[in-house]
C-alpha positions in Angstrom: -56.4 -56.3 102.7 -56.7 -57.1 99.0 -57.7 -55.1 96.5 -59.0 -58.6 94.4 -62.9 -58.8 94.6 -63.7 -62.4 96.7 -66.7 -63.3 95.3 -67.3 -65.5 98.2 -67.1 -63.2 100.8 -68.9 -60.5 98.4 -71.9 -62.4 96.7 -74.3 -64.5 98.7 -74.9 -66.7 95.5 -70.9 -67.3 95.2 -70.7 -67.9 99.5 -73.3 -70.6 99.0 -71.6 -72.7 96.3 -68.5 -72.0 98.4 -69.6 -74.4 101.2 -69.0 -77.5 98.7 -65.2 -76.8 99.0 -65.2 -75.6 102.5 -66.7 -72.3 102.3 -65.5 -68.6 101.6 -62.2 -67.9 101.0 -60.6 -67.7 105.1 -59.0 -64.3 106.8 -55.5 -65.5 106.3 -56.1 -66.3 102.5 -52.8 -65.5 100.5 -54.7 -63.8 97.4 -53.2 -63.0 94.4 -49.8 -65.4 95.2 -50.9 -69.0 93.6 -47.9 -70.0 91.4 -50.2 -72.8 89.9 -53.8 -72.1 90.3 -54.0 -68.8 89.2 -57.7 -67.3 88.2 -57.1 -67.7 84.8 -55.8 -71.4 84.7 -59.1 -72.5 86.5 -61.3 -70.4 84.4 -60.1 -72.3 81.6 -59.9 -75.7 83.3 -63.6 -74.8 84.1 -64.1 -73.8 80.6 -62.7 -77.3 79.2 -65.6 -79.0 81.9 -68.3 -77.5 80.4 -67.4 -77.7 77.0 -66.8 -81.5 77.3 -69.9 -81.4 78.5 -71.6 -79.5 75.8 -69.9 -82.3 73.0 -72.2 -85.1 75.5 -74.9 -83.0 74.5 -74.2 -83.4 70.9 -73.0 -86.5 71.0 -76.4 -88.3 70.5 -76.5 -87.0 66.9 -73.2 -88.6 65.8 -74.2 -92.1 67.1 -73.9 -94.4 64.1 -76.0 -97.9 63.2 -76.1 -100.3 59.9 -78.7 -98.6 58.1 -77.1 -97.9 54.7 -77.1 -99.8 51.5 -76.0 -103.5 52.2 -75.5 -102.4 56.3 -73.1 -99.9 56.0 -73.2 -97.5 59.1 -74.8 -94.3 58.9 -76.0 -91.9 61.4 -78.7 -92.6 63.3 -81.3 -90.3 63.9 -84.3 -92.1 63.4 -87.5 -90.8 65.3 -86.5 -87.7 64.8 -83.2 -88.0 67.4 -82.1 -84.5 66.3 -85.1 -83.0 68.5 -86.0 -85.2 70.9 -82.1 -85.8 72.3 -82.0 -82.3 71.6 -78.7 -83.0 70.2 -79.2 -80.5 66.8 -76.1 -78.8 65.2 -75.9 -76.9 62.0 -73.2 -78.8 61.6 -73.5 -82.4 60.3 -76.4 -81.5 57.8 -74.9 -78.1 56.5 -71.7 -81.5 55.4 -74.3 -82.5 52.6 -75.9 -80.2 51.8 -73.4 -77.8 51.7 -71.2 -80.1 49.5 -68.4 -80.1 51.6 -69.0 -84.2 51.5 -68.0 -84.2 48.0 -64.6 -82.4 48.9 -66.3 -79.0 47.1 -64.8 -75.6 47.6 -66.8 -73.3 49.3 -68.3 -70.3 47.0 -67.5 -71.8 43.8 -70.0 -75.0 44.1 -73.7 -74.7 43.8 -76.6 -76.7 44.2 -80.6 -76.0 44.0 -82.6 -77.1 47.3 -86.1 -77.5 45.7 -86.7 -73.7 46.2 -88.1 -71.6 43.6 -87.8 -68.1 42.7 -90.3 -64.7 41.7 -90.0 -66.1 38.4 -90.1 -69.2 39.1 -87.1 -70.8 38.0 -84.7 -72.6 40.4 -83.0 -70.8 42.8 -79.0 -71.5 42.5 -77.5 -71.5 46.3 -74.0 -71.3 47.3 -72.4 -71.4 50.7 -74.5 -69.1 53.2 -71.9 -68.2 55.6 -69.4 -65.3 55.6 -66.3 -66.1 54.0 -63.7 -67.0 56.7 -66.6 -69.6 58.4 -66.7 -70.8 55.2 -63.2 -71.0 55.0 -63.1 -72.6 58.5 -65.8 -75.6 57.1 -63.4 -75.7 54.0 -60.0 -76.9 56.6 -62.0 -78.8 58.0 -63.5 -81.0 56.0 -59.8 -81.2 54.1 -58.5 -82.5 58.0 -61.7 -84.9 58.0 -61.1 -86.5 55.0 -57.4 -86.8 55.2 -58.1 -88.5 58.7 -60.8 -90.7 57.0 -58.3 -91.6 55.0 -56.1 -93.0 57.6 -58.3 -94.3 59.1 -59.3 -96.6 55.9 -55.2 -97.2 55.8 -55.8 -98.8 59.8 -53.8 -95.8 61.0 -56.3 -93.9 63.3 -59.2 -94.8 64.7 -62.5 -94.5 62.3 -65.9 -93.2 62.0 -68.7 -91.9 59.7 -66.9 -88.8 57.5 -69.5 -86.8 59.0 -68.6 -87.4 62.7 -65.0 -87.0 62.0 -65.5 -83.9 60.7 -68.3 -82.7 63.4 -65.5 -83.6 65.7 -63.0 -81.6 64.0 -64.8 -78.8 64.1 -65.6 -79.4 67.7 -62.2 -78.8 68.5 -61.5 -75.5 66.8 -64.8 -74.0 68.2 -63.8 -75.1 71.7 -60.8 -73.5 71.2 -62.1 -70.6 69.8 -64.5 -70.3 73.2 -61.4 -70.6 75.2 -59.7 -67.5 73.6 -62.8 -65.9 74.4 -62.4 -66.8 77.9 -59.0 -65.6 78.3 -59.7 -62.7 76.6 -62.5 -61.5 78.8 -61.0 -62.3 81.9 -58.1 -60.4 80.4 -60.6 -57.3 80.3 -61.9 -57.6 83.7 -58.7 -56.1 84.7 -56.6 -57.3 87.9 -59.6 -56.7 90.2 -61.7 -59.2 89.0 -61.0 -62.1 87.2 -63.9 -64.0 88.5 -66.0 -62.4 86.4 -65.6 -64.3 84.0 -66.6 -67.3 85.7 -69.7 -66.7 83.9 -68.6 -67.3 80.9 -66.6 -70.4 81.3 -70.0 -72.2 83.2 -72.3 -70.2 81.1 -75.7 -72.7 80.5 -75.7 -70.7 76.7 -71.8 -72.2 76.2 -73.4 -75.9 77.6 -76.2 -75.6 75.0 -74.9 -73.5 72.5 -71.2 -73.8 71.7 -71.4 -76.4 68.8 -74.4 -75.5 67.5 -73.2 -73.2 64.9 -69.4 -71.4 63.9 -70.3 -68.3 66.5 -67.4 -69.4 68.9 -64.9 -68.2 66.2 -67.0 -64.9 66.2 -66.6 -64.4 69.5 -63.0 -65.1 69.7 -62.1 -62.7 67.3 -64.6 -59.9 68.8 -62.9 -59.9 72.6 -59.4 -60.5 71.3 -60.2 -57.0 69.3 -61.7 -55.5 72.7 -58.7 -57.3 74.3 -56.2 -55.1 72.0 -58.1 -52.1 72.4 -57.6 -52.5 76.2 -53.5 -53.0 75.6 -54.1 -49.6 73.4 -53.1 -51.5 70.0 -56.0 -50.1 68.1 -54.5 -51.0 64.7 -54.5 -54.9 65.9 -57.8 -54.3 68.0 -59.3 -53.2 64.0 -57.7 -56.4 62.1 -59.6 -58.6 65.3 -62.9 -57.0 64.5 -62.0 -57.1 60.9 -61.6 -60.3 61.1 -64.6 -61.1 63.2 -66.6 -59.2 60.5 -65.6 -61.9 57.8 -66.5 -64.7 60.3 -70.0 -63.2 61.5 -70.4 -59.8 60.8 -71.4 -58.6 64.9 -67.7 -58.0 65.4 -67.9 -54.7 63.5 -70.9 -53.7 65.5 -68.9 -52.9 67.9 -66.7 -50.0 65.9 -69.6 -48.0 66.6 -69.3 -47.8 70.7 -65.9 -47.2 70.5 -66.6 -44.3 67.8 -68.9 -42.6 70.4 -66.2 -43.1 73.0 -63.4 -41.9 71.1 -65.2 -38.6 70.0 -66.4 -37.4 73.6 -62.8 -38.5 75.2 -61.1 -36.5 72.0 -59.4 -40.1 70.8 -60.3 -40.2 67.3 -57.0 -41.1 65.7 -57.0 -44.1 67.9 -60.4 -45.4 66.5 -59.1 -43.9 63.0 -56.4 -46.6 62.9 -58.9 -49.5 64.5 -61.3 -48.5 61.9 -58.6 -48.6 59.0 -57.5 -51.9 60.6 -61.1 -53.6 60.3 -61.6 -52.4 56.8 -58.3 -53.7 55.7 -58.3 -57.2 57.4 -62.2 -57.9 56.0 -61.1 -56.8 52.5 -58.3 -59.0 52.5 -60.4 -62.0 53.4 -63.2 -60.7 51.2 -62.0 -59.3 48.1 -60.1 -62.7 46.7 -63.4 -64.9 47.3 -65.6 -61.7 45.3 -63.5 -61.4 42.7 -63.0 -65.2 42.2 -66.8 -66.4 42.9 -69.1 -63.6 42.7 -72.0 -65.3 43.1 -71.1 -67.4 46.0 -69.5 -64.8 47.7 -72.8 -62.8 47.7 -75.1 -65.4 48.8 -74.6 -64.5 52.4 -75.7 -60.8 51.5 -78.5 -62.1 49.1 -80.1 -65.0 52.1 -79.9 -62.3 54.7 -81.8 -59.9 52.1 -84.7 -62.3 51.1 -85.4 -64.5 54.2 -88.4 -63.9 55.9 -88.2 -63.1 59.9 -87.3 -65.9 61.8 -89.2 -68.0 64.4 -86.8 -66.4 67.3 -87.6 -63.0 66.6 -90.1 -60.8 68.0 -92.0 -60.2 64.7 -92.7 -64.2 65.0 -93.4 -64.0 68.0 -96.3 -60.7 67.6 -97.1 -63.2 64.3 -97.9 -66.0 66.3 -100.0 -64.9 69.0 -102.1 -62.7 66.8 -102.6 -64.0 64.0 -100.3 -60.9 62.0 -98.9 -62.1 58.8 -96.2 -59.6 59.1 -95.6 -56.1 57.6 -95.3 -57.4 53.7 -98.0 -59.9 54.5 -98.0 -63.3 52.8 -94.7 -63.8 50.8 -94.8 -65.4 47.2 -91.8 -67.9 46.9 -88.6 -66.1 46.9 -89.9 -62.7 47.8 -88.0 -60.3 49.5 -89.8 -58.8 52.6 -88.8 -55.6 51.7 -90.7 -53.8 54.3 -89.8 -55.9 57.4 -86.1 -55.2 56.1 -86.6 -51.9 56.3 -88.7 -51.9 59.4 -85.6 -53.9 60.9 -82.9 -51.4 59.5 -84.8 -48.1 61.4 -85.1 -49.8 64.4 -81.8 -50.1 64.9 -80.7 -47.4 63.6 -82.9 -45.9 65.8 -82.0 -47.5 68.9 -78.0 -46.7 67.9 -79.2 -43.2 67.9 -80.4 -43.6 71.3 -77.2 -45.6 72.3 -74.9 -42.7 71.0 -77.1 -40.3 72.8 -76.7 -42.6 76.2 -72.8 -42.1 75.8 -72.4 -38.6 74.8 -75.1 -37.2 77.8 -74.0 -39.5 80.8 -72.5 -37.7 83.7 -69.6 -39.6 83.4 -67.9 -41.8 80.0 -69.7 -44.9 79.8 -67.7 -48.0 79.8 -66.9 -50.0 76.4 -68.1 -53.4 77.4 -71.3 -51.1 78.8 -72.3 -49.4 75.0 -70.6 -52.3 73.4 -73.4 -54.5 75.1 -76.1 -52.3 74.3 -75.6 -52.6 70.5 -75.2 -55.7 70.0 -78.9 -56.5 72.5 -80.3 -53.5 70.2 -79.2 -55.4 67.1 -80.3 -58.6 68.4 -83.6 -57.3 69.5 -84.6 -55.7 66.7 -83.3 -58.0 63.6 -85.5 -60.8 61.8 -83.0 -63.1 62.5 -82.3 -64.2 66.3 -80.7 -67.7 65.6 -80.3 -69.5 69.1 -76.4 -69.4 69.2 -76.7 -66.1 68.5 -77.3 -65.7 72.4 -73.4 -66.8 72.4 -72.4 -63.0 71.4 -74.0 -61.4 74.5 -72.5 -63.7 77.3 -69.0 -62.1 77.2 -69.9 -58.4 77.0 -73.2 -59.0 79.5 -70.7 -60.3 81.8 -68.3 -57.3 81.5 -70.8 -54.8 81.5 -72.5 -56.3 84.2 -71.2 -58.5 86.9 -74.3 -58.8 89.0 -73.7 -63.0 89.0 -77.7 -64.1 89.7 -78.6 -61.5 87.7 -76.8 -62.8 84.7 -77.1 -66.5 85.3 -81.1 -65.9 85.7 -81.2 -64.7 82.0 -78.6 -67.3 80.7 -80.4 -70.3 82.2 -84.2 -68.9 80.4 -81.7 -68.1 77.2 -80.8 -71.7 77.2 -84.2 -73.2 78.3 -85.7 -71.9 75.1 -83.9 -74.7 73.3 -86.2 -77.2 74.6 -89.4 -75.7 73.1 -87.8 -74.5 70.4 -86.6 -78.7 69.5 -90.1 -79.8 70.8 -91.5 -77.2 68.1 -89.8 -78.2 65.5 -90.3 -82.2 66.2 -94.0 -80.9 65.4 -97.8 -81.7 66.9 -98.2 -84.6 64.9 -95.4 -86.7 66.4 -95.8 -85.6 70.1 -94.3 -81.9 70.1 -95.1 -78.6 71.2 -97.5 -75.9 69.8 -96.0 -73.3 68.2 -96.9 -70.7 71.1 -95.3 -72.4 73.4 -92.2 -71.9 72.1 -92.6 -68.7 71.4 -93.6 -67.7 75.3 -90.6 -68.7 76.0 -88.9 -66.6 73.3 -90.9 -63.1 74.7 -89.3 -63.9 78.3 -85.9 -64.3 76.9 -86.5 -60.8 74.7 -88.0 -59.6 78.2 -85.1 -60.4 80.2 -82.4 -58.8 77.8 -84.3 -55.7 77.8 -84.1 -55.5 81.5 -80.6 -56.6 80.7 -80.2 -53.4 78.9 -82.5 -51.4 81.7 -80.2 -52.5 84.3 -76.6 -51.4 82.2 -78.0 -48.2 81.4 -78.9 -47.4 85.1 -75.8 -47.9 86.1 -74.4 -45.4 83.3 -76.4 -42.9 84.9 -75.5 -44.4 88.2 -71.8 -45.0 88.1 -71.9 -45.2 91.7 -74.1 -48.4 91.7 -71.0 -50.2 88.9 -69.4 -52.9 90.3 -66.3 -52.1 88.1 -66.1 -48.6 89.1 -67.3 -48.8 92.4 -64.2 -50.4 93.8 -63.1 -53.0 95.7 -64.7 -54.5 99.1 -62.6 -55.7 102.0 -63.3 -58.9 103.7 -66.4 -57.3 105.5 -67.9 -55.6 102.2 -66.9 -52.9 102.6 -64.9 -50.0 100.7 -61.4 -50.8 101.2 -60.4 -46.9 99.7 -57.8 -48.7 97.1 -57.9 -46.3 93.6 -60.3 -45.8 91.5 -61.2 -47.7 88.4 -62.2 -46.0 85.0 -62.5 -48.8 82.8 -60.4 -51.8 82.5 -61.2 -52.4 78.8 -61.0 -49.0 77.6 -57.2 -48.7 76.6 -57.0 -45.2 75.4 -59.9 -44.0 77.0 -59.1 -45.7 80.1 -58.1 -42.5 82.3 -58.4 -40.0 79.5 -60.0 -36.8 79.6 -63.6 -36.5 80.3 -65.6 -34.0 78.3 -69.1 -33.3 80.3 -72.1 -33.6 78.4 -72.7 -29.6 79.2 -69.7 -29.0 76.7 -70.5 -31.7 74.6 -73.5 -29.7 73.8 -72.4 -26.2 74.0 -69.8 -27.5 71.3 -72.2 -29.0 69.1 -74.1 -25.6 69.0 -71.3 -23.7 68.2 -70.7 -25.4 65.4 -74.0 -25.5 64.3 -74.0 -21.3 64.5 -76.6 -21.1 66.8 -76.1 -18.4 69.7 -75.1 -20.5 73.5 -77.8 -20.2 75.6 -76.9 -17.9 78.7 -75.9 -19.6 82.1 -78.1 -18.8 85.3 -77.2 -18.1 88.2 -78.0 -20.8 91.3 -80.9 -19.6 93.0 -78.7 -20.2 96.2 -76.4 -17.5 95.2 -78.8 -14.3 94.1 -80.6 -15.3 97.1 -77.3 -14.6 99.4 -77.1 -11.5 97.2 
């Protein structure tokens, strides 16, 4: 019997797909003894698959013809390519315009756009990404160019600087995904590593994983959940520091473990994780603000001024009624000062709530459970809902939920809304989509996140129905009575001491000087007496 959960003897989706290599895993299996094909070498030789496959996807944007001045090549994306191959990436036009072409440093160039300001004069942009994806663009375009160069000297193959350095960057972000992947399989503990199956075949990775730098965000978040579990919170911090300066999500998730920590009584461990985070962003930080003020605050100042964006649900409310938001039409450069604020309550608010989930539960939430919520509640409720921002959830959604169809229903309408949202952009006028049809598709990805979130706090309330905690399954599905599991990722809290929310309380009201309430008796007893 093996404590190892067999997804295809456990999950009908899993037992299905099994019959194309000669169905569920047999009686006589020897589990957990592979010398070679271990879980986590085919997780990442599944990862390396789909991420090939996700480079196809891109590929048509890179494709080169003689177009320029006297036939030199240039890329091709005439009619519009970007959005009908559906081949977009952040990546080759931010090269330009960016001036990373001219061999620029990040945060100390500038350039105007067109765009004006309140008072009408030019508005000076710099680099609009944290500082170490900045950083990141920076190497790379240094390892483009220098392989340019070689290429000019007939010593490597050659190409467009641009595709060089799309490529380049290809290959960091695929490794960064595949830290990921180790990292969450990592933190689904011995029990089940085929959980994160879902993230190496994830349809959001096929899509999403060049789109945009979020791979190196979500490297840095799980390794930092990863040292938490190994109960190195001062390394777990510098990880989520880290993460901070590349997208700032990763420090999101300081705030579940804060809760944690305070009802398990382990606040020097998220103390040190906290120090750590603080340390590692300044460090990155501190050098770029003191050198180029400016360009180090243009992420701060975008993020401040940009209206809300045509993935979030404000857009979405917008452009099916008509609304012209809560600051109404914007002047050019305006600040929507009240959608900001609007945004900021909301999830503040739902925080509150999230806190209040994992101080009152019976029993201590899990970290990938609260750490899951936050980020959706962030997500949900910010102007901004880029599509590769999708890319965060997949990792903690998997860990905080295993439910396989579950899961892969909501990743597969995540993805799909790429194909509106191209066929929107390509516009009415040269055969695209209307603008509510992309945003349909938006509300049923917001709708299936929340139920996301509906479903992960049911089972907070429910431990009994988590797949984590619930245990292992024999061969017939049933409970095969090995120990029980806490929480693979929660390193100190994993095991610890359990305050109940009844003390929780009765503490808090202490301390606020308030008299306890007095304890009944149970009806059953005075009516014995």
């Amino acid at each position: 019997m093996s404590v190892r959960d067999l997804p295809s003897r456990t999950d009908t989706l899993t037992a299905g797909l099994s019959t194309l290599v000669g169905g569920p895993v047999g009686a006589h299996a020897d589990i957990g003894r592979q010398r070679f094909f271990t879980p986590l070498r085919v997780l990442l030789a599944l990862s390396v698959a789909v991420l090939a496959l996700s480079w196809l996807g891109k590929a048509p944007c890179i494709q080169q013809y003689p177009g320029g001045p006297d036939g030199a090549q240039t890329l091709d994306w005439r009619g519009s390519r970007q959005y009908v191959a559906m081949c977009y990436s952040d990546t080759i036009p931010l090269y330009g315009i960016e001036k990373l072409a001219q061999g620029e440093f990040p945060y100390k160039s500038s350039w105007t756009d067109g765009s004006v300001g309140p008072d009408g004069q030019p508005v000076i942009r710099h680099m609009e990404y944290p500082v170490l994806s900045g950083l990141y663009q920076y190497a790379s375009m240094r390892i483009a160019k220098a392989w340019h160069a070689g290429a000019e000297a007939g010593m490597l193959p050659g190409a467009l600087e641009v595709v060089i350095y799309f490529n380049v960057v290809a290959a960091g972000l695929a490794l960064a995904w595949l830290i990921t992947v180790w990292a969450s399989a990592s933190l689904t503990g011995r029990r089940r590593p085929w959980d994160a199956a879902l993230i190496a075949l994830s349809p959001l990775v096929l899509v999403h994983a060049f789109t945009n730098f979020d791979a190196l965000a979500t490297a840095f978040a799980m390794g930092g959940l990863l040292a938490w579990a190994r109960r190195r919170p001062v390394l777990a911090g510098v990880l989520l520091g880290l993460g901070a300066a590349a997208k700032m999500y990763p420090a999101l998730l300081l705030g579940p473990l804060l809760v944690l920590c305070f009802r398990s009584g382990r606040m020097r461990a998220w103390w040190k994780a906290a120090a750590g985070a603080a340390v590692a962003w300044a460090a990155v930080n501190l050098p770029i603000a003191v050198l180029y003020p400016d360009g180090w605050a243009e992420f701060f100042q975008l993020n401040r001024s940009r209206p809300m964006d045509p993935d979030s649900i404000y857009n979405v409310i917008a452009s099916f009624t008509g609304w012209t938001g809560f600051d109404g039409p914007l002047a050019p450069g305006e600040t929507p000062s009240t959608l900001n604020m609007v945004t900021m309550g909301l999830f503040a608010a739902a925080c509150v709530g999230i806190a209040a989930i994992g101080l009152t539960a019976r029993r201590r939430p899990r970290v990938a459970q609260l750490c899951f919520l936050v980020v959706a509640a962030f997500l949900l409720t910010n102007k901004v809902w880029s599509p590769q921002y999708s890319l965060w959830l997949v990792p903690l959604a998997v860990l905080a939920l295993p439910h396989r169809r579950i899961l892969l229903a909501w990743m597969t309408v995540d993805a799909l809304v790429w194909v509106p949202r191209m066929m929107f952009y390509l516009g009415v006028s040269n055969k695209g989509l209307p603008e509510q049809w992309f945003t349909a598709t938006v509300l049923v990805r917001d709708i299936a996140v929340v139920g996301l979130c509906a479903l992960v706090i049911r089972q907070i309330y429910r431990p009994g129905e988590d797949l984590v905690r619930a245990g292992p399954l024999d061969r017939a599905g049933r409970a095969c009575g090995a120990p029980p599991v806490d929480d693979p990722a929660g390193g100190v809290l994993d095991g610890a001491p359990d305050a109940p929310r009844r003390t929780l309380i009765r503490g808090a009201v202490a301390r606020s000087g308030a008299p306890p309430r007095p304890r009944r008796r149970p009806v059953a007893r005075l009516a014995r007496r």
